[in-house]
C-alpha positions in Angstrom: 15.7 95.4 -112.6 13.3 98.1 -113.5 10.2 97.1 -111.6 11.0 94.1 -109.6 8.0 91.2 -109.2 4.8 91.7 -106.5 6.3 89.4 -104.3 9.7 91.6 -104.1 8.2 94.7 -104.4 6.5 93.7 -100.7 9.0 92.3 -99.0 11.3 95.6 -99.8 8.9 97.9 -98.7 8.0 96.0 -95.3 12.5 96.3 -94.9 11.6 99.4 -95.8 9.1 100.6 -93.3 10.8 98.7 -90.5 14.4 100.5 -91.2 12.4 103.7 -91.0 13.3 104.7 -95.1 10.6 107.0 -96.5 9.4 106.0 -99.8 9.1 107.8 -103.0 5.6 109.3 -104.1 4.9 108.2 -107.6 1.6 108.6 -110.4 -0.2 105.7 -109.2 -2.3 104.1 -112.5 -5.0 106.2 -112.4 -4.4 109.6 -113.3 -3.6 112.2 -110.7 -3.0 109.6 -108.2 0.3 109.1 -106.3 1.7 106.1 -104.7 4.4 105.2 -102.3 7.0 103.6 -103.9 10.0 102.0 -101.4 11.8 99.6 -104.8 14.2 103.1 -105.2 14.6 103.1 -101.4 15.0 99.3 -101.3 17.5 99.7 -104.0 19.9 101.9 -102.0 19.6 99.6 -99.3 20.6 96.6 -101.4 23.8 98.2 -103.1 26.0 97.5 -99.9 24.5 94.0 -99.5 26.7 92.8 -96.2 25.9 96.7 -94.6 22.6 95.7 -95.4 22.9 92.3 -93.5 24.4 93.3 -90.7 21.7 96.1 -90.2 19.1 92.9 -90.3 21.0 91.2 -87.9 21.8 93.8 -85.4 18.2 95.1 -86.2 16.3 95.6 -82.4 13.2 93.2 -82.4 12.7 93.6 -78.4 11.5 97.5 -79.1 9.7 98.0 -82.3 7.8 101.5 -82.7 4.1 101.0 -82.3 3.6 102.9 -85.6 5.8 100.7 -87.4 4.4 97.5 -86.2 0.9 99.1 -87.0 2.4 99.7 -90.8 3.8 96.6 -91.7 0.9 94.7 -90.0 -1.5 94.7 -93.5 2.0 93.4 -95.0 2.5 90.3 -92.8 -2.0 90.0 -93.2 -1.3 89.6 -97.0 -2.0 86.0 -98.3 0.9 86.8 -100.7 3.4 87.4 -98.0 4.0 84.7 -97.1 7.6 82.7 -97.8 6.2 80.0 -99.8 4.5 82.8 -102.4 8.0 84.7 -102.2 10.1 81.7 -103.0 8.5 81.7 -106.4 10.1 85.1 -107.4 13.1 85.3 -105.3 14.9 83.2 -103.0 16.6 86.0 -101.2 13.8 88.0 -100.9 12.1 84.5 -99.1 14.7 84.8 -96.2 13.9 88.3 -95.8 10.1 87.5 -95.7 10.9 84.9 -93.1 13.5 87.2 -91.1 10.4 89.8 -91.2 7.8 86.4 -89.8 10.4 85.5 -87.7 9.8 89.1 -85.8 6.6 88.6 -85.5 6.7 85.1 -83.9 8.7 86.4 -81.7 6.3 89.1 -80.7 3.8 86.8 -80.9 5.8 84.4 -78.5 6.2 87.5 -76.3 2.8 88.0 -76.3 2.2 84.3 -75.8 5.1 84.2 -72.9 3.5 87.1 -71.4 0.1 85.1 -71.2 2.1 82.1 -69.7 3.6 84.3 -67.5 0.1 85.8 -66.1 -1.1 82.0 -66.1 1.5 81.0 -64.1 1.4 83.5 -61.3 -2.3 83.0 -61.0 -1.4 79.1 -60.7 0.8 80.1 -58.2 -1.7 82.1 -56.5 -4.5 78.6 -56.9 -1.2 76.9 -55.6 -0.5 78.8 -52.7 -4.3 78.8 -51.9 -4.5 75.2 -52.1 -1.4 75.1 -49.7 -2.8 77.3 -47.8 -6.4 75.5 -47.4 -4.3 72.3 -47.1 -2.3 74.2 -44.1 -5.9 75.1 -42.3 -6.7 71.2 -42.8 -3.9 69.9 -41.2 -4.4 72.7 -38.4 -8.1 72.0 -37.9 -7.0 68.1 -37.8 -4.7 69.2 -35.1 -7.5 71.0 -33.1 -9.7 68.6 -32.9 -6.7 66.1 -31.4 -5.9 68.6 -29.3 -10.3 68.9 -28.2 -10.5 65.0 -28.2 -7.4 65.0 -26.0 -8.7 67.8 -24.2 -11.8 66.3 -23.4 -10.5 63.6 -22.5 -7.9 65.0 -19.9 -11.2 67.0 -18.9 -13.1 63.3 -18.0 -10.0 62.2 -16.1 -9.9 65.7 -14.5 -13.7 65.4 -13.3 -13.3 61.7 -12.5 -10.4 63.4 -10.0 -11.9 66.2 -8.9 -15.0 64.6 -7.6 -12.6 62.3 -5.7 -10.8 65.6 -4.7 -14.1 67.3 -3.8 -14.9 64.3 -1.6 -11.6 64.2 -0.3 -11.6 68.0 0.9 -15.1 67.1 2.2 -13.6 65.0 4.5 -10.5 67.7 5.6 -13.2 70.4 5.8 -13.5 69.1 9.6 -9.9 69.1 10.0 -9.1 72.5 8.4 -12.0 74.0 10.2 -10.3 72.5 13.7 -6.8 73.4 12.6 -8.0 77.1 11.5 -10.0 77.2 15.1 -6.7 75.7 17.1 -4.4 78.4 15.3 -6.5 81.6 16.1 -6.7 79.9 20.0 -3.1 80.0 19.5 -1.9 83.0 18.6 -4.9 84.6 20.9 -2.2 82.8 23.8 1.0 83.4 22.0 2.3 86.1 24.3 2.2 83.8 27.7 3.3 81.1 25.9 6.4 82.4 24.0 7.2 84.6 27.6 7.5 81.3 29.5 9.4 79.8 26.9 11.7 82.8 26.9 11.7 82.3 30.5 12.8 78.3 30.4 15.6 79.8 27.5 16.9 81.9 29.3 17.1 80.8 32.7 16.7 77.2 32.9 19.1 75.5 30.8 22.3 74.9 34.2 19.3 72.7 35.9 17.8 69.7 36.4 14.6 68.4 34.4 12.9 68.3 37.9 14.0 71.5 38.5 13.3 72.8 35.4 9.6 71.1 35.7 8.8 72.8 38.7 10.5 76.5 37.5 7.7 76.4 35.0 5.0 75.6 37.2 6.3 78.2 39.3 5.7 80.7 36.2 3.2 79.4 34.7 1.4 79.8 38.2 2.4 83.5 38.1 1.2 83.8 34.5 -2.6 82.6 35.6 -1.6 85.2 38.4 -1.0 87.9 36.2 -4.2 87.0 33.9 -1.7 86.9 30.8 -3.1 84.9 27.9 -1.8 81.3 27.8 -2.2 77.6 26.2 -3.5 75.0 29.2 -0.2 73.3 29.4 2.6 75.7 27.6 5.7 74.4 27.5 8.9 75.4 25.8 9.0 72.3 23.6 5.6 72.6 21.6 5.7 76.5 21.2 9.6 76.8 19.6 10.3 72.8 19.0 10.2 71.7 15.6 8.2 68.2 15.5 9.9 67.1 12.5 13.6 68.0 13.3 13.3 66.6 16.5 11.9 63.1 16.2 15.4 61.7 16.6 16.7 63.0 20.0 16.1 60.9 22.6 14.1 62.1 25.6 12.6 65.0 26.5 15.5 66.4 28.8 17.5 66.2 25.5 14.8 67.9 23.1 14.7 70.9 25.9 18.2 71.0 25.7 18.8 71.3 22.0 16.0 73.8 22.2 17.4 76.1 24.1 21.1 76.0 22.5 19.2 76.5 19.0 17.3 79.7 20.6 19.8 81.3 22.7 21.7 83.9 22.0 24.9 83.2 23.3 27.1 80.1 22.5 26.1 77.0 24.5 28.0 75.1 27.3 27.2 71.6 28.1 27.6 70.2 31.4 28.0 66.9 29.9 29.7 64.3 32.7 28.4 61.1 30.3 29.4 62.6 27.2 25.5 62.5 25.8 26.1 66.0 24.7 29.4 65.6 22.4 27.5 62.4 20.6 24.5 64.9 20.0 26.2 67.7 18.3 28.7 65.6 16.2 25.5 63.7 14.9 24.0 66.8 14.6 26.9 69.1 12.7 28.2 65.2 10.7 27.4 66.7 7.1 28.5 70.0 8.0 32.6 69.7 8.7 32.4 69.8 12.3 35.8 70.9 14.2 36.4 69.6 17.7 39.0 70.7 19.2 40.5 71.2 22.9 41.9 74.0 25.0 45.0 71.9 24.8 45.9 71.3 21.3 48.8 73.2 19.9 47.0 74.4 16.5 43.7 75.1 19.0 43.4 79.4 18.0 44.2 78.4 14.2 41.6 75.8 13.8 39.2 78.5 15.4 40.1 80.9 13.3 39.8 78.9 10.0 36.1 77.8 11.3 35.5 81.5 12.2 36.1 82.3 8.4 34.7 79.7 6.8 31.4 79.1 8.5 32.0 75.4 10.0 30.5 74.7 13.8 33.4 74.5 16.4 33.0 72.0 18.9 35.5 72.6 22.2 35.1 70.0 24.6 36.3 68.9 27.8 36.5 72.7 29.2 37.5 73.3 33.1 36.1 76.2 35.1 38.0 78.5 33.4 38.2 80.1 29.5 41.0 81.0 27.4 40.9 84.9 27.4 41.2 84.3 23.7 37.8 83.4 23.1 36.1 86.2 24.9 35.6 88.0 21.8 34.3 85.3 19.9 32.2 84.2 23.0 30.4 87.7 23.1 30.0 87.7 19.6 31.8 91.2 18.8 31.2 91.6 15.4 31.3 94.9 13.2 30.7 96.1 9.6 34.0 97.1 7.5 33.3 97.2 4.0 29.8 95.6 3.7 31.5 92.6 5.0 31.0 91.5 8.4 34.2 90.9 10.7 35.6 89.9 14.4 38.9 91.1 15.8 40.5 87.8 16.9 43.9 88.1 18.9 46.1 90.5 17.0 44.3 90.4 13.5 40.7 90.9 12.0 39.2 88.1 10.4 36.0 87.8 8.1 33.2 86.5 10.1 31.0 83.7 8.9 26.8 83.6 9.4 27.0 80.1 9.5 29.8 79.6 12.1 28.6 78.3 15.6 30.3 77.1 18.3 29.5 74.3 21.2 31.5 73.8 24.6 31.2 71.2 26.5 32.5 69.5 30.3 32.9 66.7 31.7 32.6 68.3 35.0 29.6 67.0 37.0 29.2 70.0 38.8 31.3 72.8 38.0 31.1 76.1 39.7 31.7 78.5 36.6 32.5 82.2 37.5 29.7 85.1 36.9 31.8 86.4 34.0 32.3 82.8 32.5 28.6 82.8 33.0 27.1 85.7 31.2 29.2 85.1 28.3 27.6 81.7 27.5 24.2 79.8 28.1 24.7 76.8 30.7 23.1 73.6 29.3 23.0 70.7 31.9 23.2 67.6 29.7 23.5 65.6 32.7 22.1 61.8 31.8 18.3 61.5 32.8 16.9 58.3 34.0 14.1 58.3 30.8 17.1 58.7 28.3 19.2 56.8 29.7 16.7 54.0 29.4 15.8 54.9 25.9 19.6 54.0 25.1 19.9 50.9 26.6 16.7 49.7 25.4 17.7 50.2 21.4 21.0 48.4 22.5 19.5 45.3 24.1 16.7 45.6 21.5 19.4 46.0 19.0 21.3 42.6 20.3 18.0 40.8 21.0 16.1 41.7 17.5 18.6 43.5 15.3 16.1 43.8 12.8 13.4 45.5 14.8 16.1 48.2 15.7 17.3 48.7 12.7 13.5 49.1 11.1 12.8 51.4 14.0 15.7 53.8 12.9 15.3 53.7 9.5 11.4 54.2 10.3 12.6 58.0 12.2 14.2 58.7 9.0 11.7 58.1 6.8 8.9 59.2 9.0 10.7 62.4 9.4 10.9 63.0 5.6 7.7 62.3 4.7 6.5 64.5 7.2 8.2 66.8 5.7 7.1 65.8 1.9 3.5 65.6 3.6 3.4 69.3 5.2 4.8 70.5 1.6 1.9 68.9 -0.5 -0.3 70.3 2.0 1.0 74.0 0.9 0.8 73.6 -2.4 -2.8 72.1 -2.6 -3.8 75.2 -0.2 -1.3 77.2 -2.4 -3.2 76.3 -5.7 -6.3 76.0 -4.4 -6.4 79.8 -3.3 -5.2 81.1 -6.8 -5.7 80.8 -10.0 -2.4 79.2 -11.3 -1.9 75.4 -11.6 -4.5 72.4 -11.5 -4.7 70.8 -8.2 -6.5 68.0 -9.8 -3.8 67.1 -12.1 -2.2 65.0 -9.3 -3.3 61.4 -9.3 -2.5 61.0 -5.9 -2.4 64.2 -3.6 -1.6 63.0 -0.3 0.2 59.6 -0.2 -1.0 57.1 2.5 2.8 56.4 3.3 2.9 57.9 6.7 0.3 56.6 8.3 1.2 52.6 7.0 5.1 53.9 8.6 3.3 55.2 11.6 1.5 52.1 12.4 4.5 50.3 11.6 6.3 52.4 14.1 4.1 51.4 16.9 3.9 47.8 16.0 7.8 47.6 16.2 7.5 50.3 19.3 4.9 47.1 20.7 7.9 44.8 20.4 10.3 46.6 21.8 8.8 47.5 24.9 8.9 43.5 26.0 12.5 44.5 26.7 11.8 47.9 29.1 12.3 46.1 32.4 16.1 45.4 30.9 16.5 48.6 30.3 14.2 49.8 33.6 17.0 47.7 35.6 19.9 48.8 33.9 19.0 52.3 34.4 18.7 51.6 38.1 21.7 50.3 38.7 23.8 53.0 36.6 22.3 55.5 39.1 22.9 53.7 42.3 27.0 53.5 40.5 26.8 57.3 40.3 25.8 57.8 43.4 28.8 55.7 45.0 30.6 59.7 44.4 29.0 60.6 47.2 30.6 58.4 49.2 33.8 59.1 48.1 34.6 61.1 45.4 37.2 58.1 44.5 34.3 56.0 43.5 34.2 57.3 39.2 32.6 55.4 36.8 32.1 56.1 33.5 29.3 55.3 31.0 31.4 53.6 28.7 32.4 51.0 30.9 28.9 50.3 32.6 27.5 50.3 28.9 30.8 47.9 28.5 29.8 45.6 31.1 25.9 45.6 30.3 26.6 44.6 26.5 28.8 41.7 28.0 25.8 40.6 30.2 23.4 40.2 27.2 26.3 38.3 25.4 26.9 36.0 28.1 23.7 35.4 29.7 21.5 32.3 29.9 19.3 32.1 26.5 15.5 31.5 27.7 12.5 29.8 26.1 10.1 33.2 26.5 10.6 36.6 26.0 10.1 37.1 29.9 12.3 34.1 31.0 15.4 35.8 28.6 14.3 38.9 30.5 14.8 37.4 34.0 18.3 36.0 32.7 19.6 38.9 31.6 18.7 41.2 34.5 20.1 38.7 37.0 23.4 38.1 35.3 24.1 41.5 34.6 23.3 42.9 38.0 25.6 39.9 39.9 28.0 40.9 37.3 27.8 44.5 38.1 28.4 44.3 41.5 31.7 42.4 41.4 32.8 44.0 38.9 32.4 47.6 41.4 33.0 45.7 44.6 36.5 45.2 43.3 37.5 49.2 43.4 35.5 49.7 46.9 36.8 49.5 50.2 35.1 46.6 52.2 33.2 48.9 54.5 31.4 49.7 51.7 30.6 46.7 49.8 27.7 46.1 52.2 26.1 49.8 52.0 27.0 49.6 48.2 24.4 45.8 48.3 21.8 47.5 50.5 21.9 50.8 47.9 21.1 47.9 45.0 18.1 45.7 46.1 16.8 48.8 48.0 16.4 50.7 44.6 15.5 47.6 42.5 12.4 47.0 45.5 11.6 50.9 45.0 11.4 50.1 41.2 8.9 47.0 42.2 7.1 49.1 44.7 7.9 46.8 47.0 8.9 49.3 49.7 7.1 52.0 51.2 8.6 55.5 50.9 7.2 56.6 54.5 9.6 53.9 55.8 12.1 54.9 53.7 12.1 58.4 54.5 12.2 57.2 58.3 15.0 55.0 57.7 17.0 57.6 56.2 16.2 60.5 58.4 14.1 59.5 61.0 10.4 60.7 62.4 8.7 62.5 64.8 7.1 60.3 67.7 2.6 61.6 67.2 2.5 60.5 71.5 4.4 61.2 74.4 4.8 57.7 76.5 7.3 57.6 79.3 10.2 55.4 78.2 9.3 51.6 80.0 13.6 50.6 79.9 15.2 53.6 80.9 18.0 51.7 82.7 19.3 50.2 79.5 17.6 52.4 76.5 18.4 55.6 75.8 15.7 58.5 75.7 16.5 59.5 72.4 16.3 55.6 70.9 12.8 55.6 73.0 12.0 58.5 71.0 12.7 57.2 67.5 10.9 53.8 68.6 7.8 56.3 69.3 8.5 57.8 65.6 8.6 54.6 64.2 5.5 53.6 65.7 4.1 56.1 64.2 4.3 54.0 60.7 1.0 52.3 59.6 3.3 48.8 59.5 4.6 49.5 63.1 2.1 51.0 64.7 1.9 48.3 67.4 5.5 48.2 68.1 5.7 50.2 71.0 2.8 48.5 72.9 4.7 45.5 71.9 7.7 46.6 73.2 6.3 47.1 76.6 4.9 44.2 76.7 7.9 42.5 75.9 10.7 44.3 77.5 13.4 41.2 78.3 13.1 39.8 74.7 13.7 43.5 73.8 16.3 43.6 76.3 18.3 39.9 74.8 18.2 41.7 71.3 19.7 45.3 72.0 22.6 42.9 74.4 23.2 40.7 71.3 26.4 40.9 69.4 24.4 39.9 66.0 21.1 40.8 66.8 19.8 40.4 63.2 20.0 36.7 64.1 17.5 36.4 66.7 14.2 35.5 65.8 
């Protein structure tokens, strides 16, 4: 083919241009023109037709030259190439035409991707916006749940503040009193704490009347002195606890367990009833309390193991002497070694325990303990009083009588000691907030619960009850001392509480039931005092039986105030006659009996006796000769 068809012609030179063949420069038609010419180019290419194939298939469509693109671009513009004209003149030529479209479909899909691309990513960016807006919706939906809730809270938290505010209005008063009785306080702090110091220190081996009139005694030198004190200091309200010790019993006891918690030795109880050992192992029940004796075989081991691992030791039932053994443990003879803190004990050291304390008690009444014995401890007389002793018996008769009362009453102490304790703590932390800037104090519904006072009241209502039964326990405490006083007697006559409490709780049991309150009063104290004196009358001698009666209704008329203590005091020691009168009978009465009869005229219920006696000297005379004269009227 010399000069192949238009069509052809086209396609070979668009092959051309794109493989990068350079055509041939020709004459064009008009003369002294020249024209490129690709069909001898296009030629060579189509001798080796698979070479030239494969060089079409393996051509690189994803990085066509600029300049070539820009050359074949009028080609691929032409109206005649296009496959449909090219199929006309030459089929093979037609799928090189379309190979040659195909390219630039593809670049124009490139092109077109490329837009798609861009459109995409700025959909994604209108996407993420949209999210985004969406996002700040939901958020501002969420703030103004959070405002209406907020305002909300904010009503309830003015509804309660303005309660509050009224509320503090009210404990203004009180704070302002409380804030003036503190600074009195600690303006007296130094006379009162010295006198307590004083009772600590001094006063625990004695008596609660003793120990009364030891403090007046210092107080007095304390006004003396001009050293700053309360009115009425005493060692109770300046180191006692009001919540810890609503439980004990009386105020001998509460003294008592002061001083052993404030002392700085160990304490030893003079305990003859045994109100001290029930104390401390009511006291120490949660903590593992030992109790030992002097006398148990393992006694030094036990001591040792509550040394080391901080449980109270209780040794009871001491004499008048110590084991050597516990001197170091009595004074306390501690020392560092290695950051820890540790005791010599017998032969080896041990670790030493904070938490370990130790209590002693004896049974003694009245034991005479040695000046060494007694600097290395702090004597407690726990001796029964008459007020706790009563105290006692009245929760056990009340407790037989009207088990429910007693058992509210004690679970009342209880409770009314812990929310006194929950009370005080809501008080700190609405002074606690209230004085900075963290927390709400408003946020409480109820800030101070009305529980105490209803318990309180309820306290005293039951405490109303219970005192219709206080001349049982009056009586009973009565007779227990007139018992306890048979020892002085003879030291034969022992009797311990246990059995009298023995004998009273058999008295209520078997006792005549009443219609009245009083009536089952009256019952019981006359059944149990009959059965109290046989039951002692049958371990006293018979000469004493009649003193032991006489001791009985003389103390139970002293209760009634039914004797006079001037004529007791006569009866018991005698008196001094106020007159000197010469003695009318001296042939048959005696100068010192004259003498006494003066004294006893002396007595605003005698004072006529010795005129009478004068006066009537032979009826005088037929009494004194009388061998019963109790029986002349």
């Amino acid at each position: 083919m010399q000069r192949p068809p238009k069509g052809v012609n086209l396609v070979m030179e668009a092959v051309c241009i794109m493989h990068g063949i350079k055509p041939k420069r020709v004459p064009g038609e008009k003369p002294g023109t020249k024209i490129n010419d690709y069909w001898e180019a296009g030629k060579a290419l189509l001798q080796d037709p698979g070479k030239f194939l494969e060089s079409l298939f393996k051509y690189d469509k994803e990085n066509i030259p600029d300049s070539v693109i820009h050359l074949v671009q009028p080609y691929i513009d032409n109206e005649e190439f296009q496959p449909a004209s090219i199929a006309k003149v030459s089929k093979a030529c037609t799928s090189i035409c379309q190979w040659q479209a195909l390219k630039e479909a593809q670049e124009d899909l490139a092109v077109t991707q490329g837009v798609l691309d861009a459109a995409k990513e700025q959909l994604a960016t209108v996407e993420a916006g949209v999210a985004a807006l969406q996002a700040k919706y939901r958020a501002c939906l969420a703030k103004k749940d959070e405002l209406d809730n907020t305002y909300q809270l904010c009503e309830a938290r003015l509804v309660r503040a303005d309660k509050l505010i009224g509320g503090l209005a009210d404990e203004k008063v009180r704070w302002k009193e409380t804030v003036q009785h503190l600074e009195y306080m600690v303006h007296n702090v130094a006379g009162d704490v010295l006198l307590s110091a004083g009772c600590v220190a001094y006063l625990g081996p004695f008596t609660g009347e003793y120990r009364a009139a030891m403090a007046e005694e210092m107080l007095r030198c304390l006004k003396e002195l001009g050293v700053p004190h309360t009115e009425e200091p005493n060692m109770i309200a300046t180191l006692g606890d009001p919540v810890k010790i609503r439980s004990w019993q009386d105020n001998l006891s509460v003294e008592n367990g002061v001083i052993a918690q404030y002392s700085l030795r160990w304490a030893l109880f003079i305990d003859p009833q045994g109100q001290a050992n029930k104390w401390i192992k009511k006291m120490e029940q949660d903590n593992r309390l030992e109790v030992m004796k002097l006398s148990d075989r393992d006694f030094l081991r036990n001591l040792e193991n509550a040394i080391k691992f901080g449980y109270p030791c209780l040794l009871e039932n001491i004499g008048e002497e110590l084991d050597p053994a516990l001197e170091p443990v009595l004074l306390q003879q501690t020392f560092k070694h290695q950051g820890s803190t540790m005791l010599k004990f017998g032969d080896s050291v041990i670790f030493y325990h904070e938490d370990f304390k130790m209590y002693i008690t004896t049974k003694l009444p009245n034991p005479h303990y040695s000046p060494e014995v007694s600097t290395k401890v702090t004597l407690i007389n726990f001796t029964l009083s008459p007020s706790g002793l009563e105290d006692q018996l009245l929760g056990q008769v009340v407790a037989v009588e009207c088990p429910h009362l007693e058992e509210a009453k004690n679970q009342l102490i209880v409770s009314n000691a812990k929310m006194k304790q929950e009370l005080k703590g809501i008080e700190d932390e609405i002074l606690f907030r209230l004085s900075s800037t963290e927390g709400k104090p408003v946020d409480n519904e109820e800030l101070i619960q009305a529980k105490v006072m209803v318990a309180e009241k309820t306290e005293k209502d039951i405490d109303a009850l219970r005192l219709q039964y206080v001349p049982v326990a009056v009586r009973t405490q009565i007779l227990f001392f007139c018992v306890s006083d048979l020892s002085n007697v003879d030291p034969m006559y022992q009797y311990s509480l246990e059995w009298f409490l023995r004998i009273f709780m058999a008295g209520i049991a078997n006792s005549e039931k009443g219609d009245s309150v009083e009536e089952r009063i009256a019952n019981i104290n006359e059944f149990f005092t009959f059965s109290l004196y046989s039951n002692v009358c049958r371990s006293l001698f018979e000469k004493n039986k009649l003193m032991f009666a006489f001791l009985l209704s003389a103390r139970i008329m002293m209760n009634d105030n039914r004797i006079d203590m001037t004529d007791w005091r006569f009866l018991l020691s005698g008196g001094m006659p106020v007159r000197e009168t010469p003695n009318p009978a001296v042939s048959w009465l005696s100068e010192r009996a004259w003498q006494d009869l003066l004294g006893l005229s002396a007595l605003d219920h005698f004072n006529q006796l010795a005129e009478s006696f004068t006066q009537h000297l032979q009826g005088f005379k037929r009494i004194f000769d009388s061998n019963q004269p109790h029986r002349h009227a």
